[in-house]
N, C-alpha and C positions, 0 to 999 in steps of 0.2 A: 607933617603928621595928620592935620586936621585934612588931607584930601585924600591921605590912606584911608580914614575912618569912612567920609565920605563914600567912596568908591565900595567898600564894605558894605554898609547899608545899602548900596544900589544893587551890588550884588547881591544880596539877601532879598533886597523888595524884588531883583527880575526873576530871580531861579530859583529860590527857594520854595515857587508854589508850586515847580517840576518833578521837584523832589517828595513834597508831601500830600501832591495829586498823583503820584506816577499811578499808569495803569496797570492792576493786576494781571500777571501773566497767567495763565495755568499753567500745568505740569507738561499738556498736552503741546502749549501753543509752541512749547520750548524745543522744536524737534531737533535742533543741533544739538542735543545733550544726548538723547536716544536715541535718534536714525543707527548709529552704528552697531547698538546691539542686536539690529532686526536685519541687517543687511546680510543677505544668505540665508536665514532663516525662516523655517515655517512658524509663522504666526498663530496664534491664540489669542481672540480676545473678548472681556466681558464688558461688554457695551450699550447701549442703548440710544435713544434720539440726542440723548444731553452730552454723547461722546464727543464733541465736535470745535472747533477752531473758528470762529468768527461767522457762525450758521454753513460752515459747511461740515461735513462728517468727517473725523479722524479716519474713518477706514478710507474714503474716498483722494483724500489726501496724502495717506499712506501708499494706494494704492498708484497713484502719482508717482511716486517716490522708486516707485517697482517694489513694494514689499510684497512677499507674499504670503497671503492668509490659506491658515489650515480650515478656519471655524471663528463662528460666533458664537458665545456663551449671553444667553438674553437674560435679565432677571423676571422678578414680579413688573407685570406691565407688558412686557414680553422688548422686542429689540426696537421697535418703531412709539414705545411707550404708549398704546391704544386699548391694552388689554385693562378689564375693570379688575379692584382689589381681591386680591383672593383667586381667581381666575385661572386656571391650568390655561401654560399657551403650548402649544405643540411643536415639533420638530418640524424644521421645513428646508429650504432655503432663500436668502436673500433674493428679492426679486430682480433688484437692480444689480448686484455685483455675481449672482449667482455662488454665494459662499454659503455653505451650511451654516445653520443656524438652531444649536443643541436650546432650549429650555431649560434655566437650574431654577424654576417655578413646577409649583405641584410636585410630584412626587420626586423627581428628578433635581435634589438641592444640589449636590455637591458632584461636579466632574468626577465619572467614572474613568476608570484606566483606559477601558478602552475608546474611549471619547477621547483622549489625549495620547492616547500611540501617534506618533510621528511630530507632534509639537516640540518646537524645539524653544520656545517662550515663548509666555502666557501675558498679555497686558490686561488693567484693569482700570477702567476710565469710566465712572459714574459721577452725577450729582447728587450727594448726599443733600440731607437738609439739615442733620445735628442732632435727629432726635433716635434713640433707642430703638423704638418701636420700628422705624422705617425702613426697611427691611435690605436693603443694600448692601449694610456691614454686618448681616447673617450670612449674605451670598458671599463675603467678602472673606468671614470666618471660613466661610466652606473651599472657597478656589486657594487659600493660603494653605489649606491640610491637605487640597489634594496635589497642586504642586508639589510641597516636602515629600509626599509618600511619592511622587511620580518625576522626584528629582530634575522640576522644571522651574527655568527661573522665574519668577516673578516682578514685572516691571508695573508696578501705579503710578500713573500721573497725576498727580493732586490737586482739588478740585477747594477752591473756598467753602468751608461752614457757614451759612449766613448768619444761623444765630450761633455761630464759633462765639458772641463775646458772653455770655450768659451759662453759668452752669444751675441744674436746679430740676427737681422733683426726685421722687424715694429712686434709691441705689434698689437694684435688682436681686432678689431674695431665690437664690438658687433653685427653691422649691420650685418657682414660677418660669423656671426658663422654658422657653417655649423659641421660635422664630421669628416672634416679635420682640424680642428679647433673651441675648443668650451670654452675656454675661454682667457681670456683678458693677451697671455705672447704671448711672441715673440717666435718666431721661434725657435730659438735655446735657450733653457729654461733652464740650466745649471742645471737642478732637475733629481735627479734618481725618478725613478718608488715611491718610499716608499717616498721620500721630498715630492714629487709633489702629495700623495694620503694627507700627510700634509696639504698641501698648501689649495688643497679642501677643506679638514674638516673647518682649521684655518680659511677661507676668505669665507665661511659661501657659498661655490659655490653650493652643493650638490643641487637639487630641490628637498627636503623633509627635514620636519620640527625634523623629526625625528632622534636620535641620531645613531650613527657606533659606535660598537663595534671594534676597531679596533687596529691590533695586528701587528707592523712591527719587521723582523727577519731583523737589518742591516748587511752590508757588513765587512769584520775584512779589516786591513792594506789595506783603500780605500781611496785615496783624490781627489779630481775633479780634479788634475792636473796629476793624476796616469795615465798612459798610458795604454789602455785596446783594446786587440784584441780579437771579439768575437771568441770564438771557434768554432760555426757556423753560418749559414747562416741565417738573421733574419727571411728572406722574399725569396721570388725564385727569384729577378731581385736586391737586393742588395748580388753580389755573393763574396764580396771578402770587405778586408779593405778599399782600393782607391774606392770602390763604397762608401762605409759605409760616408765617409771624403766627396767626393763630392756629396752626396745624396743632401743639402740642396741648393747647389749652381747651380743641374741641374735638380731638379726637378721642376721649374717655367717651364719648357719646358713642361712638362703634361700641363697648360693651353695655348698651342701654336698648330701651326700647326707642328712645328716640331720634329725628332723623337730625344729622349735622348739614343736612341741605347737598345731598347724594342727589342726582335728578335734578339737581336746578344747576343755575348759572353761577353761584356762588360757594360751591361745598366747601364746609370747613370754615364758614365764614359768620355761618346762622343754628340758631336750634330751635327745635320746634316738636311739638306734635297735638293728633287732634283734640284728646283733651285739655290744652291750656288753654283755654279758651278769653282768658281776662288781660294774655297777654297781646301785645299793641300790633305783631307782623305776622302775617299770614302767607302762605307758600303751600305750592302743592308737588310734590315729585314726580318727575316723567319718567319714562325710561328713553335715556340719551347716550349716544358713544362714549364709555369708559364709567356708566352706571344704569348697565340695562335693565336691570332692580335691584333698584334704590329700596331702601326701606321706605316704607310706609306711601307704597308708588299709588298715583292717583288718591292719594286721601289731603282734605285739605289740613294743613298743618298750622298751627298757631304759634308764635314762640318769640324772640328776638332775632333780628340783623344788627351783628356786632357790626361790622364798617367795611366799607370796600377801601375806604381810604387806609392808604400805606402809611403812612407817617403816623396818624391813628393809631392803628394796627399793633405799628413797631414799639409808641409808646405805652402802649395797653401789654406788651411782653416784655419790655424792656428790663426788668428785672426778672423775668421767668414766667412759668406755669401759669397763668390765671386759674382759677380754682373758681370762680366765682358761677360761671355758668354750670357748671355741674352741681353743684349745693344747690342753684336755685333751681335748676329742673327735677333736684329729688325731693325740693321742698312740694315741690308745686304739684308731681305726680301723686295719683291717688290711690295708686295701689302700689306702694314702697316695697314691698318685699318681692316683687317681680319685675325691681328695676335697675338692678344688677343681674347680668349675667357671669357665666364664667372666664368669657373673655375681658372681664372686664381687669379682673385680677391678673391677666397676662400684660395687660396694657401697663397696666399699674408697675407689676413685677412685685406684687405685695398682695398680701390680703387686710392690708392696715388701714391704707385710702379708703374703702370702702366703709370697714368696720368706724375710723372717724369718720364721716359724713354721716352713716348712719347716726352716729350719738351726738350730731349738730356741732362739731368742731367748729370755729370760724375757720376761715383762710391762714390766717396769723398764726394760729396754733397747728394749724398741719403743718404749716413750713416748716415752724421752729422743731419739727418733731424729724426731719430731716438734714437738720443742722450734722447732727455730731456723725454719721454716715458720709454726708456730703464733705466736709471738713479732711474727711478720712481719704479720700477720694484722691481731693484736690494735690493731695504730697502724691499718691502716685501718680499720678497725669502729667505734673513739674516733670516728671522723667521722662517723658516722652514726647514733648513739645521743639517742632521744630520752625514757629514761631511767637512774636512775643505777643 
């Protein structure tokens, strides 16, 4: 008995760290689950530089495989991810594989009919980063309504959340839906790419009465509280981890006069501008690929460098939103009534964030005012998790 027991623990001390190290798969990496629904088929897919299998391209690898592609659907950023935020990218095509390449950035959100005559399924393989605003799962709400009306199936392959283990900041206030936000979850939506095409389906969001086909490839040895560093860059101004972590905490500064460090080496990482003058870091904005004007370009900027350090970063979000640098750059500006704009309120998906900071809320007290929405949330999201 005592060398069964034995033997047991040695088994647990050798493989047990196999188990609770294993590496995350993606949806993508998984192609013996999919290959055979693309086999014969014209392809469709919405993709970008973060489509890819261990830094090589999902299309290039597919292409391997003999698949063949009808079209590329690019988002915001365009299919090579180099375009700056906001930025119409145009219609072209691929220069290396020679496959059209539609734009659903700028005016062009949502796959027309005739951009999908002759597709016979549609893949959708992005890196999300988990937050509302980012604009991925707008593109992602739009190719789900136009497949249903254009009776094409739908395959995502699923991508990790990084900040999957956190949920947190105001639920989206209908009034405010916009592209930066288009339906009713907070901020920080604890849903990967494949939950959150769920979630859609289940909560009846799509605008078409019509049914999705739809096919999700999940992630192997994944849990929301798994730690995950993308391997690349999602976007050209989220450059590194410590952006990825504070993305949701400085980008309320896009609805401001002030710059989030657009033009420098560290966007999303700093705030600033030229009249803070009392504060300790200074930075000046250039215009560089993926922020050819930046705000407040060539002016010296004054303000805070939260951290390049990751671990830092992670723990400065670790329970959500930081609110802290946005209070203190309204404190600090001097002319407060010209320091919200109106996208600030799209970011938000509220016009409440605003109105408290105005009337000097702490951080404590915005949260808790998010509590009983958040709360509300959280039971529908349980239905749509496909893991723990």
């Amino acid at each position: 008995m005592k060398n069964i027991k034995f033997l047991f623990v040695l088994f647990i001390a050798l493989f047990a760290p196999l188990f609770l190290f294993a590496k995350i798969q993606t949806g993508a990496a998984q192609i013996d689950k999919y290959i055979s629904l693309l086999k014969n088929k014209k392809v469709a897919i919405v993709a970008n530089q973060t489509t890819e299998i261990n830094g090589v391209s999902l299309i290039d690898t597919l292409l391997h495989y003999n698949i063949t592609f009808h079209s590329i659907f690019s988002p915001e950023h365009g299919f090579r991810g180099t375009a700056d935020a906001g930025e119409s990218v145009k219609d072209g095509k691929d220069r290396k594989t020679g496959i059209p390449v539609v734009s659903l950035y700028g005016n062009n959100r949502k796959p027309q009919a005739h951009q999908l005559e002759g597709v016979d399924i549609m893949i959708f393989d992005l890196q999300d980063v988990g937050a509302r605003f980012y604009t991925y799962i707008s593109t992602l709400e739009y190719v789900m309504e136009a497949c249903a009306e254009q009776n094409i199936p739908l395959l995502i392959l699923d991508r990790p959340n990084p900040m999957g283990h956190v949920i947190d900041g105001p639920v989206l206030d209908p009034k405010f839906r916009s592209f930066v936000g288009m339906q009713a979850i907070p901020i920080l939506h604890g849903l990967t790419v494949g939950e959150y095409a769920r979630m859609l389906v289940g909560e009846k969001w799509l605008k078409t009465k019509k049914e999705l086909n739809l096919t999700i490839i999940p992630l192997t040895n994944y849990t929301h509280d798994t730690p995950y560093h993308l391997p690349i860059s999602p976007s050209p101004n989220l450059k590194n981890m410590a952006a990825i972590y504070l993305y949701t905490s400085t980008c309320f500064f896009e609805g401001t006069p002030i710059s989030l460090g657009r033009g420098t080496q560290h966007p999303f990482q700093m705030f600033g501008h030229p009249s803070f003058k009392n504060m300790p870091y200074k930075f000046v904005p250039n215009s560089l690929p993926g922020a050819r004007k930046p705000p407040l370009q060539n002016q010296t900027c004054y303000g805070r460098f939260i951290t390049d350090d990751v671990e830092e970063a992670y723990l400065l979000t670790k329970d959500g939103i930081n609110l802290a640098y946005i209070i203190e750059a309204y404190q600090a500006y001097p002319k407060k009534q010209e320091f919200f704009t109106s996208f600030f309120n799209l970011l938000a998906g509220t016009d409440a964030l605003q109105n408290q900071i105005k009337k000097g809320w702490s951080q404590q007290l915005i949260k808790k005012s998010w509590e009983e929405d958040l709360n509300a949330y959280k039971k529908i999201r349980e239905k749509y998790l496909l893991y723990p």
